[in-house]
N, C-alpha and C positions, 0 to 999 in steps of 0.2 A: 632774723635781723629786721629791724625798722627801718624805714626810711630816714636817711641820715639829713640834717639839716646846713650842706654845704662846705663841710667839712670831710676830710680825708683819716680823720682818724674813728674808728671805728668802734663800739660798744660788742662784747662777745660775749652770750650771758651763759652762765657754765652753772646757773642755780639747781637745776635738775638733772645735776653729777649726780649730787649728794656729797661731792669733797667740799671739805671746809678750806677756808681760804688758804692754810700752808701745802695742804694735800695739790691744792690746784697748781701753785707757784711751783711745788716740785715738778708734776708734771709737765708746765709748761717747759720750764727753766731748762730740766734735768731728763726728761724724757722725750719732748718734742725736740728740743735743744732751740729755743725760742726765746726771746727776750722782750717779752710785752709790757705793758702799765699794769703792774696790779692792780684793780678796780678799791683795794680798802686802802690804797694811800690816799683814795678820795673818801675817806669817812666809811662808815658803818653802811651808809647804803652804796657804796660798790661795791660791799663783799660779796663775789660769786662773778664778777665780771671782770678782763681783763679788757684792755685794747690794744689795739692794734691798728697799725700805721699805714695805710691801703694805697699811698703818694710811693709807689715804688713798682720795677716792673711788672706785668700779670704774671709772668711764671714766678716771680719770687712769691707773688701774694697765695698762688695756687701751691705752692711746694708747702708753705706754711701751713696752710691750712689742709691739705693733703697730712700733714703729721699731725695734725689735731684730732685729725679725723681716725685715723690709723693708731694712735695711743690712746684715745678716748674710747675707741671697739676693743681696743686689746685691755684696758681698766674693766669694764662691763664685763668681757669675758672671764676674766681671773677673780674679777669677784663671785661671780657665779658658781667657780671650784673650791669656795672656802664651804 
């Protein structure tokens, strides 16, 4: 993460998945059970990034990101058994 510029919504850069942008929205969407900004509703150069809205309590922001973390090890792992 960069240092944000005064803002509460947050840049999440998900480029060195390797998912392409509908791979990532599943995961986020349908696996984390998450509801972020897809980064390519903002054009071609947010593909690979979503955001996320960090004006909300720590444990919400932690729970979140604790599933990011938790399905994104569990993606790396299963790809590993193909």
């Amino acid at each position: 993460m960069t240092e944000h510029e005064g803002t509460y919504l947050v840049w999440l850069d998900f480029r060195k998945t390797g998912l392409d942008p509908e791979e990532l929205e599943d995961l986020i969407i349908n696996k984390c059970r998450l509801w972020l900004d897809s980064g390519k509703i903002f054009g071609k150069c947010g593909s690979g990034f979503q955001r996320i809205n960090a004006a909300c309590p720590r444990v919400v922001l932690n729970t979140a990101l604790e599933r990011i973390k938790t399905e994104l090890n569990a993606y790396k792992y299963n790809e590993g058994k193909k």
